[in-house]
MIDOSE-1310 file (N, C-alpha, C; in nm, 2 decimals, decimal comma, always signed):
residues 116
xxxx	+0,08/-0,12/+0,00/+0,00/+0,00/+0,00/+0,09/+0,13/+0,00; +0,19/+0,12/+0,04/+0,29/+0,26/+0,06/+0,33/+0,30/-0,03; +0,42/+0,20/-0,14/+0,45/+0,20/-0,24/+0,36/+0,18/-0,37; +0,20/+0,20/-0,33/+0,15/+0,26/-0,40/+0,13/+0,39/-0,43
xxxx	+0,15/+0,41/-0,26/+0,11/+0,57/-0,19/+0,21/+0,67/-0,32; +0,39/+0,58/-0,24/+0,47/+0,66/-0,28/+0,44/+0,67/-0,45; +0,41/+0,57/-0,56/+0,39/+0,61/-0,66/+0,28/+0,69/-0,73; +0,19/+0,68/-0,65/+0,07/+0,82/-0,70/+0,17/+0,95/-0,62
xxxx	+0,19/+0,95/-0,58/+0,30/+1,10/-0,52/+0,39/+1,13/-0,66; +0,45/+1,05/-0,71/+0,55/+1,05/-0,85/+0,47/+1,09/-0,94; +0,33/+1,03/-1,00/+0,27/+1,04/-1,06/+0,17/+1,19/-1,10; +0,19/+1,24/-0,97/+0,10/+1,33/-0,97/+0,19/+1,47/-0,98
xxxx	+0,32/+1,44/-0,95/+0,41/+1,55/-1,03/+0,40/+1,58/-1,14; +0,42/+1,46/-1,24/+0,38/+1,46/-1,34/+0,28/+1,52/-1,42; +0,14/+1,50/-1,35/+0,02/+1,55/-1,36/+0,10/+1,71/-1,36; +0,09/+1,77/-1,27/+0,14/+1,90/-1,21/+0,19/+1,95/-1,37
xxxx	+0,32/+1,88/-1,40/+0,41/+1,92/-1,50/+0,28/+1,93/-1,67; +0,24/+1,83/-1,67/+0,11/+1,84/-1,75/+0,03/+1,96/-1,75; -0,03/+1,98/-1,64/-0,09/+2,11/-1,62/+0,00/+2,25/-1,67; +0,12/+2,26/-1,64/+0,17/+2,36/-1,68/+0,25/+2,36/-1,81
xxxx	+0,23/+2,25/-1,85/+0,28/+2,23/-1,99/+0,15/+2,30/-2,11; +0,01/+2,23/-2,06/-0,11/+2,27/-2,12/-0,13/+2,41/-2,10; -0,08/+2,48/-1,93/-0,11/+2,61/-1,94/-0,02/+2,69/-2,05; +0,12/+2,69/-2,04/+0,24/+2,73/-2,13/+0,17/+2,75/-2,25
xxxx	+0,09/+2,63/-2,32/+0,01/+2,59/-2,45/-0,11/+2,73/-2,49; -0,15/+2,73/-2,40/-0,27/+2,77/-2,41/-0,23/+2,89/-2,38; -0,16/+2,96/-2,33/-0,11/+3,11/-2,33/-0,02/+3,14/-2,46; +0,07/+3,07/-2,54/+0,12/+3,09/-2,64/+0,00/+3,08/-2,74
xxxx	-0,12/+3,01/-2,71/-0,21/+2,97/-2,87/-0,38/+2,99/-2,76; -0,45/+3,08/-2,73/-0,53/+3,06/-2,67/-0,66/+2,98/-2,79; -0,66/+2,90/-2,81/-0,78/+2,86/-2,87/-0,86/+2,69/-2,80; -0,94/+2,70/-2,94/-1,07/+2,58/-2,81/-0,99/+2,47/-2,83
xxxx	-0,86/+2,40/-2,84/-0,83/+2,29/-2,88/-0,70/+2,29/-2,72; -0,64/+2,39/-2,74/-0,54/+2,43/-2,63/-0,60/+2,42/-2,49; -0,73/+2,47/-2,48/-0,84/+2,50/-2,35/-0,86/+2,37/-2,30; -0,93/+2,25/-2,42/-0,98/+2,15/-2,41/-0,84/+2,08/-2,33
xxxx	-0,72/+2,10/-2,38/-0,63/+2,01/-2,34/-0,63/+2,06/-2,19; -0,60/+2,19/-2,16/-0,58/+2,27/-2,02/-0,66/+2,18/-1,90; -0,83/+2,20/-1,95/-0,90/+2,15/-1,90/-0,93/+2,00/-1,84; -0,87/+1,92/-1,96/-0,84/+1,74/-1,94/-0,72/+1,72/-1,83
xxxx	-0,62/+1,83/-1,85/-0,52/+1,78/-1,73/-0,53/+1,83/-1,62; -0,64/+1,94/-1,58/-0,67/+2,00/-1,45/-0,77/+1,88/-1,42; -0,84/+1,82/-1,49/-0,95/+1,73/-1,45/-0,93/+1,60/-1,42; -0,81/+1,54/-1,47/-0,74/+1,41/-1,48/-0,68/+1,43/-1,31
xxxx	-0,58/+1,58/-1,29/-0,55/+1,56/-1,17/-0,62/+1,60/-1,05; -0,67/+1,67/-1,09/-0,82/+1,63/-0,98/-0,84/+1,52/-0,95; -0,90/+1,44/-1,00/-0,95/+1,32/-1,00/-0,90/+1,21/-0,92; -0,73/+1,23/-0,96/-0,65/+1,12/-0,89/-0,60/+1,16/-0,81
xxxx	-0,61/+1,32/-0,75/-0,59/+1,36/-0,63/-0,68/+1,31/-0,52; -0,83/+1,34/-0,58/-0,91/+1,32/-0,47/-0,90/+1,16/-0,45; -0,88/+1,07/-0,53/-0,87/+0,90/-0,55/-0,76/+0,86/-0,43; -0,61/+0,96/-0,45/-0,53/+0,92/-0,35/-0,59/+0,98/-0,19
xxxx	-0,62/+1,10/-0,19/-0,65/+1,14/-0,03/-0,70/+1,02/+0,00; -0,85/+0,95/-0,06/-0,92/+0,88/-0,03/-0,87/+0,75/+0,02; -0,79/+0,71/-0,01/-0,68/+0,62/-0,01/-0,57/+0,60/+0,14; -0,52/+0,78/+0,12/-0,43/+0,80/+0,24/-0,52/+0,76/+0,39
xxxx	-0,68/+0,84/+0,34/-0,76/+0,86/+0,47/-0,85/+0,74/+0,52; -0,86/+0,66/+0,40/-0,89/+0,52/+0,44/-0,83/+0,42/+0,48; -0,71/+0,41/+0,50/-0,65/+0,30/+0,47/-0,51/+0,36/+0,57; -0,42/+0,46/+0,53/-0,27/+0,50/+0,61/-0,33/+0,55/+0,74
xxxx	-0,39/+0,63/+0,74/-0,47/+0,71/+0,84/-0,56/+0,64/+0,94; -0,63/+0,54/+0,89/-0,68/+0,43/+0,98/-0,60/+0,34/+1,02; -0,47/+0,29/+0,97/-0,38/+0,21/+1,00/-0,31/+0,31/+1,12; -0,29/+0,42/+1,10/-0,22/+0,51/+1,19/-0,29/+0,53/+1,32
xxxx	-0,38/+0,58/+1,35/-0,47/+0,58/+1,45/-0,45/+0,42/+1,50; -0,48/+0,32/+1,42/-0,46/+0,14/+1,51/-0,33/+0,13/+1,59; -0,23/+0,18/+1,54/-0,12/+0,07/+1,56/-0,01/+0,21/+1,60; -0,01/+0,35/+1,59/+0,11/+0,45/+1,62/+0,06/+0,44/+1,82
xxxx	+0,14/+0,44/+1,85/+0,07/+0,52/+1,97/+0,13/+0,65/+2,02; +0,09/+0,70/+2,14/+0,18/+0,87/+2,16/+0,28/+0,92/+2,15; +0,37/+0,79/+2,17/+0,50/+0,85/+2,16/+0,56/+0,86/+2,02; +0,49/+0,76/+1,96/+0,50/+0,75/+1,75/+0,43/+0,91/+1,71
xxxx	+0,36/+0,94/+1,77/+0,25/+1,05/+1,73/+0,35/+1,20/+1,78; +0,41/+1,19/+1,89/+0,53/+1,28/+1,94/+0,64/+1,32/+1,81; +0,65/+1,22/+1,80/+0,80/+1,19/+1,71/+0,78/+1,23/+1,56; +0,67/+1,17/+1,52/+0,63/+1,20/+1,38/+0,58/+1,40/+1,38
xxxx	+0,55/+1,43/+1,53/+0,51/+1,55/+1,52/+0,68/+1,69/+1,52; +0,76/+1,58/+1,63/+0,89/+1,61/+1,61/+0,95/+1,64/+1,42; +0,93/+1,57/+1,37/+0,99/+1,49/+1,24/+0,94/+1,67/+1,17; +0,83/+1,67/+1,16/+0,77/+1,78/+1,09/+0,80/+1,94/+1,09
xxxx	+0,83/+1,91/+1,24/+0,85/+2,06/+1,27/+1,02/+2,11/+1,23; +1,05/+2,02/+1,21/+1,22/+1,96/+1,20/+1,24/+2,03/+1,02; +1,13/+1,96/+0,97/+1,11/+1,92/+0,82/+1,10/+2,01/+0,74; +0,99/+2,10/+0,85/+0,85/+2,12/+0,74/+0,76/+2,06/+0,70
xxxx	+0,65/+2,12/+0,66/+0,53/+2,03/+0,61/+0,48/+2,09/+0,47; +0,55/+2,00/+0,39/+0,52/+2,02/+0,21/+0,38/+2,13/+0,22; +0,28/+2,11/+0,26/+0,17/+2,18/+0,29/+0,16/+2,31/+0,29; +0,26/+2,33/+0,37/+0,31/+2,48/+0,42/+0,42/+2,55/+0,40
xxxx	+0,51/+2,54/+0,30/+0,65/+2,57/+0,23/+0,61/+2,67/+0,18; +0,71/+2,79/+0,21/+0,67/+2,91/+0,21/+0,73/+2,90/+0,02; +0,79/+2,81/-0,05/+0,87/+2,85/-0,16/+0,75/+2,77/-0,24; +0,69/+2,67/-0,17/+0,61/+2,60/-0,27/+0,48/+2,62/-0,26
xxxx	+0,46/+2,71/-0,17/+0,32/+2,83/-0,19/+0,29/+2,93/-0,27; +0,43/+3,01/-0,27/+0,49/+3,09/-0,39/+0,45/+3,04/-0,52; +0,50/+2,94/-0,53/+0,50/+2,90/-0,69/+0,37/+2,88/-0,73; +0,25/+2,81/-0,62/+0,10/+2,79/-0,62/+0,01/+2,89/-0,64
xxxx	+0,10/+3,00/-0,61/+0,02/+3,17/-0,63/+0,03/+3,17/-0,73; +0,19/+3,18/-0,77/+0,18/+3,23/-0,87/+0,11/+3,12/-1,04; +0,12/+3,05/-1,05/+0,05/+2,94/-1,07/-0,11/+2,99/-1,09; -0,14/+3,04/-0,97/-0,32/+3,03/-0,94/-0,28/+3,15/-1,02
xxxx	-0,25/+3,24/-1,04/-0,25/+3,43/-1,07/-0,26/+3,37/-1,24; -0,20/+3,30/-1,26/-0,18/+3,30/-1,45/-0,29/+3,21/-1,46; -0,36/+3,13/-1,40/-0,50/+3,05/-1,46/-0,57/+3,15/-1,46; -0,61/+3,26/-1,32/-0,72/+3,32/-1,32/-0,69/+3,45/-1,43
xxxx	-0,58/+3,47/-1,49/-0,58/+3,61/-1,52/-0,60/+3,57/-1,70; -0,62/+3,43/-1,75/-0,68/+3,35/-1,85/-0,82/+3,29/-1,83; -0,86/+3,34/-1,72/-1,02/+3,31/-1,69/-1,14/+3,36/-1,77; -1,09/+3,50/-1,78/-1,23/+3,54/-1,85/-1,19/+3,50/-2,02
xxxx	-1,06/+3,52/-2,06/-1,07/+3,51/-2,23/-1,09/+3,35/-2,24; -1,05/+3,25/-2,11/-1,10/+3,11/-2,14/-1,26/+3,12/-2,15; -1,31/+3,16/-2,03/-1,46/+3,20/-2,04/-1,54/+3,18/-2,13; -1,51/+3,30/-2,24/-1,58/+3,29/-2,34/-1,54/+3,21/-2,46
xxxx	-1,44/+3,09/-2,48/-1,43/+2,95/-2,54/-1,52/+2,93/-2,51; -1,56/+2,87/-2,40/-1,66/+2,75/-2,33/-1,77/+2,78/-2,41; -1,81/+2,66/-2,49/-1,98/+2,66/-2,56/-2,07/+2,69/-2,44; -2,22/+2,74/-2,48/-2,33/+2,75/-2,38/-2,42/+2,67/-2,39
């Protein structure tokens, strides 16, 4: 199960890398064929994002609660503060802004692509 974990984690970089390949696309050539692509790789990683939480939260997360006890729960909370938490990386929040700023500021000329 981990090493499935760990490969949708690889996987979903990918995905990532897709999305900004499609965006790249779609800001050099804004048209309905570029959009369509945009939109299949935001929707693709959606999908397998919410597939994996579902996964972590059924399965790692109930395993975790069984079998960690407090002092695992100490330690893992040690580990993080140590780390960081990908979650909260102030450099890979940055890049999620900026990221979110170039989808939305292609929102309205995507907009009016979209058939009614």
């Amino acid at each position: 199960m981990l090493s499935q974990i760990a490969g949708q984690h690889h996987e979903q970089d990918g995905m990532i890398d897709a999305i900004e390949a499609a965006l790249d696309a779609y800001e050099q050539c804004p048209d309905r064929r570029n959009l369509e692509s945009l939109t299949q790789a935001a929707e693709s990683y959606s999908e397998a994002l919410w597939a994996h939480m579902d996964v972590e939260e059924r399965f790692i997360l109930t395993a975790c609660r069984e079998h960690l006890t407090e002092d695992d729960w100490k330690q893992i909370s040690q580990a993080f503060s140590e780390n960081g938490d990908p979650r909260f990386d102030a450099d890979l929040e940055a890049g999620f802004e900026k990221f979110f700023a170039r989808l939305m500021n292609l929102a309205p000329q995507a907009a009016r692509q979209v058939p009614k």
